[in-house]
N, C-alpha and C positions, 0 to 999 in steps of 0.2 A: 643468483636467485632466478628461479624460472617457475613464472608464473602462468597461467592456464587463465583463458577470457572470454566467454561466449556471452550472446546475446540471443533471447526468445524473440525473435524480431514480431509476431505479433499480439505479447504479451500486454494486456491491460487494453487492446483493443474492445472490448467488450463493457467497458464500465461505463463509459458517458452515452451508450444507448441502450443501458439499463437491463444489462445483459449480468447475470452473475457472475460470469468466470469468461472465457476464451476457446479454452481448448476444441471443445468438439464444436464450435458453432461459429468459426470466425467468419466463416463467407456469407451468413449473415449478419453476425455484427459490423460488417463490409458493406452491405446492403443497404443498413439504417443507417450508414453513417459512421461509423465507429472511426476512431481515429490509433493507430499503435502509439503508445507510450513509451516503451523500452528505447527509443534513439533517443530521446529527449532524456531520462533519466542517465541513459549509458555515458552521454555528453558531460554530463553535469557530475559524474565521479569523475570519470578520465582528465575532464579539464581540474579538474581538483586535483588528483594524485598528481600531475606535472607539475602543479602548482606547487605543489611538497615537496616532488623528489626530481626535477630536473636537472639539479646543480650539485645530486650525490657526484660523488667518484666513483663506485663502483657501477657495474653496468647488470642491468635488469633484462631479462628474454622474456618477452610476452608471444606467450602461442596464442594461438587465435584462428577460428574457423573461418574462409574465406565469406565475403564482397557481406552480406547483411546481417552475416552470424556475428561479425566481430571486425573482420579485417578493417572494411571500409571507415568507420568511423571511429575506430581506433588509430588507423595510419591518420586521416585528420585532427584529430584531439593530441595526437603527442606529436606533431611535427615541431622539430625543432628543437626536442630531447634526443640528442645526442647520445647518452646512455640507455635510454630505453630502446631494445631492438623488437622489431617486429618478426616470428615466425609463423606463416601460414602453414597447416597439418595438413599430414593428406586428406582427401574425403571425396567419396563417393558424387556425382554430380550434383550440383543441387537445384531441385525442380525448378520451376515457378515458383516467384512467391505465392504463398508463404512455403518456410521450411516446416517439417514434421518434428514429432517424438523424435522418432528413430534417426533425425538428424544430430538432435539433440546426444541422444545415448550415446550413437557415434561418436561424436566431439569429444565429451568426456573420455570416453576409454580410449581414444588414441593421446588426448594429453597426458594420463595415469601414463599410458605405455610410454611416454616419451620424458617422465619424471618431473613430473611440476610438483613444487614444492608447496603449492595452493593452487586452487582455485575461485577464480569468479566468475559472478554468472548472475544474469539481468534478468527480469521476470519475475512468475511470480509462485503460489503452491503448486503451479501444476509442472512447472519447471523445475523447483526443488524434486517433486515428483520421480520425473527422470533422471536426475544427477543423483538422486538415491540409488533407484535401480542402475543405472552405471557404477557406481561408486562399488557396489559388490561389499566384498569383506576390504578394501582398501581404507588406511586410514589418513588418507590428506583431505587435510583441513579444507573447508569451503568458508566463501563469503558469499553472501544475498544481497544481489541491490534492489532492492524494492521496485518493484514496476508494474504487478499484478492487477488485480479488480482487486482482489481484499484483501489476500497476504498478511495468511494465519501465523503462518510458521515462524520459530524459534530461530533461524538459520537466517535472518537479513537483519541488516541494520536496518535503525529510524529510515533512513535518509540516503539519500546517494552519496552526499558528502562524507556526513559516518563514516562510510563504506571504505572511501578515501582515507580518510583520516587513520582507521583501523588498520587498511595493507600500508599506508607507509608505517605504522609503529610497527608492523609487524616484519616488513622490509630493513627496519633501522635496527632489526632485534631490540626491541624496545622490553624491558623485563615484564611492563604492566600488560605485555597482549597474553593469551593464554588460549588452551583449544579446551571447549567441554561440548561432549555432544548432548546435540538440539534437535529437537521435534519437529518434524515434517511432519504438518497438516494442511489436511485438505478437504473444504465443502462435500458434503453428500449429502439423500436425504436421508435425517436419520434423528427420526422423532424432530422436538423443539429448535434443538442445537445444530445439527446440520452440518457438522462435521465430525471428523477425527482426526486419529495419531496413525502415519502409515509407517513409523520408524522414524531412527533417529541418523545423524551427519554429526561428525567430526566440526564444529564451529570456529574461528577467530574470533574472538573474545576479548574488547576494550573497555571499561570502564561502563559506562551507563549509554554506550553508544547501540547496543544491539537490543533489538526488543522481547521478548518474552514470545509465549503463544498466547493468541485468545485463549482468555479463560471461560470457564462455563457463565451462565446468565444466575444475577444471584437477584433477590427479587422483594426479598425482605422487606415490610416496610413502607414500597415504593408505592401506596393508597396514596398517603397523602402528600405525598409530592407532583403526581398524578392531577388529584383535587385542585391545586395550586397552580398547573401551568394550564388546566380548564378553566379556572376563575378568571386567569391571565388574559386567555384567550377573548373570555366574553368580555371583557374588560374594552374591545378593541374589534369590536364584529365586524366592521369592516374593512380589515386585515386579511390578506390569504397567507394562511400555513403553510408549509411543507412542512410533510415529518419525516423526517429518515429514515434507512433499516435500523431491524432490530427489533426485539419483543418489549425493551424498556418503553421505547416510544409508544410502540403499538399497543401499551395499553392506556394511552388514550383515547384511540380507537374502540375498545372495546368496552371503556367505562361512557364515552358518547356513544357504544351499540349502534356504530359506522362499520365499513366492508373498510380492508386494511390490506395490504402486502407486505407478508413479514421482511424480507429482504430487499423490499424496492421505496421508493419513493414515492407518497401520497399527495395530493390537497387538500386542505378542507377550507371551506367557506361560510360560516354563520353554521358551525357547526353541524354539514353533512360536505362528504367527500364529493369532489366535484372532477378528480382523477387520481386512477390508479396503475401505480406501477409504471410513473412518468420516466421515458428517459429524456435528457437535455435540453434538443431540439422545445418537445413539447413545453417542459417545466417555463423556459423561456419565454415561448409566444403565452403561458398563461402570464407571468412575471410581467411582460409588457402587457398585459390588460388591467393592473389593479395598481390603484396609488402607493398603494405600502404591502409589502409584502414581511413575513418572518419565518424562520428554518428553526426547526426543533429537530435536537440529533442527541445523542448518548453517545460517550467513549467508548471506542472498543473495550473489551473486558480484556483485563490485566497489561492491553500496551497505551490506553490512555488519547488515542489517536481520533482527533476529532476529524476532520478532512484528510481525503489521501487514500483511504482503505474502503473500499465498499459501499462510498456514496459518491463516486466521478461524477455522477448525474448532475450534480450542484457543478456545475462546469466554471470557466472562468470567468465569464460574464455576468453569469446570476450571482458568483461571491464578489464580486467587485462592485455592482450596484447595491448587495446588503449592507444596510446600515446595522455596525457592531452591536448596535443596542438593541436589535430584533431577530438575535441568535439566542435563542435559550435551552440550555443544556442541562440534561435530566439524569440524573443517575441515583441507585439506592445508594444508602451508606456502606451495608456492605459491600457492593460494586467496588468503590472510592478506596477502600483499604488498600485494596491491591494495585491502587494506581497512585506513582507517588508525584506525577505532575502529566498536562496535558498537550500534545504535539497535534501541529498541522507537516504534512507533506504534500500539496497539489503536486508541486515541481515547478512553482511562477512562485521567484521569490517575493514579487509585491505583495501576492492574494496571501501567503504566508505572514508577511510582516504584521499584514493589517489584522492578522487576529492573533498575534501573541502578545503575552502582556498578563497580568490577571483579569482571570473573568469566573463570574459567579456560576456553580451550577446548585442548580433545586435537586435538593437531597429530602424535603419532606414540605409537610401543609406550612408555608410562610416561612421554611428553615432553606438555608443554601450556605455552602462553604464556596469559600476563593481558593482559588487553586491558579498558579503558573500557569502559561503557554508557552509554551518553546516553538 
């Protein structure tokens, strides 16, 4: 078995200082602060798959792009597996960090050329992105580990774990893994929705472990559910809000005829916004000026993903001091159809722990269904 392994090393750098994405604007999100996510996610599959498949008998070849694409933290995460071997590919120098696209592209078409039987690959759309355009008419399967700002696309698992979980069935020829291809999407602007489909990838495919694409925003309905987490609100006026991205949220914004950020993170206070388009940092030093604070957020549409995707802003700190009981979650009914349970992914499995479980979300005026957390 010879597997293919890269890392976006500055993948998901952009999301806890309230950046949309990565790609073209890392050495600012550098600037404010930004921190990369993808070693921390990459850690947390690798130390997993060991954990599964250290004590096969058969022996595993992992290629891999030298010192931050792959190598380095993959030679620490499987030391000690015996059976897993490490290959470095050839490749062109690699600058300063950060690496590029075109380092990226590279990677992939020399593992194809050197016959991997999969691929993985840490990041996030805009990294699917290039493993697309690499990939060509080629048909080896890929795996996604989640690491991005939002991470639309059909092509990663939940989870890093997942992820793990998936290559070893698929390592063990396990009958239940399967390849169907999957949608690579990616943000643009483009009217409401603000993304699309830039083509499809060959997927590894387990059970309920890979997630869907965002689905379109469905909206049906959602007055008075709306009405109800405003009632909530004045209920409690000296509370500060956060509302999360999304147009579900934002229109409470718009039925309080407040300024809003469709895809960033707001405050309101006694019912006018007091900041817009918080990243972290900021959200924080407001969070340490008011006694009680609460976070209103919506599932992604069709993966169900409350934390993890396209609100890092809520960082580890601000979810560790929210009290569970002043998270309230908004969705229409039709949203809910297409979602058959609800997932956190930060990548701190405590802030995880502490919000799965059932929990209510307001689907109408004084109406809410319970729904799983995973």
């Amino acid at each position: 078995m010879r597997i293919g392994f890269l890392i976006n090393p500055i993948s998901g750098t952009g999301g806890l200082v309230g950046l949309k994405g990565t790609d073209s604007v890392f050495m600012e999100a550098i600037k404010r602060g930004g921190i990369p996510i993808s070693y921390r996610k990459a850690l947390v599959f690798l130390k997993h798959f060991a954990l599964l498949g250290c004590g096969r008998p058969e022996r595993i070849e992992i290629l891999v792009p030298p010192r931050y694409m792959g190598y380095n933290i993959a030679r620490y995460a499987l030391r000690g597996c015996d059976n897993i071997i490490l290959r470095g590919i050839s490749f062109p120098q690699l600058a300063e960090f950060p690496s590029t696209r075109e380092h990226t592209i590279h990677a992939v078409k020399e593992m194809l050329e050197a016959g991997i039987d999969t691929l993985v690959f840490v990041g996030g759309d805009g990294t699917a992105r290039d493993v697309l355009e690499a990939m060509g008419n080629k048909r080896v399967p890929v795996l996604g580990v989640p690491a991005g700002v939002k991470v639309y696309s059909a092509v990663f698992a939940y989870t890093p774990r997942d992820a793990a979980e998936i290559l070893n069935a698929f390592v063990n020829g396990s009958s239940g893994t399967r390849i169907e291809y999957r949608e690579v999407v990616d943000w643009i602007s483009l009217g409401d929705e603000h993304y699309k489909v830039f083509g499809y990838l060959p997927m590894l495919i387990l059970g309920g472990l890979v997630q869907p694409s965002k689905t379109l925003g469905c909206y049906d309905g959602l007055e008075g559910a709306v009405d109800y987490v405003i009632e909530l609100m004045q209920s409690k006026p000296d509370s500060l809000y956060l509302t999360g991205p999304g147009r579900t949220v934002k229109y409470i914004h718009m039925r309080l005829n407040i300024p809003y950020t469709l895809l960033g993170v707001d405050a309101v206070y006694r019912g006018k916004v007091i900041g817009l388009d918080l990243d972290y940092l900021r959200l924080l030093r407001l969070v340490d000026s008011y006694e009680d604070f609460s976070i209103i957020i919506t599932p992604i549409g069709g993966q169900g993903i409350l934390f993890g995707r396209g609100n890092h802003q809520f960082g580890r700190k601000i979810l560790k001091r929210l009290n569970p009981e002043n998270l309230f979650i908004i969705a229409s009914e039709c949203k809910m159809r297409d979602i058959e349970k609800l997932r956190v992914d930060t990548g701190y499995t405590d802030i995880d722990a502490k919000f799965k479980g059932y929990k209510k979300v307001i689907t109408g005026y004084r109406e809410e269904r319970v729904m799983l957390v995973e």
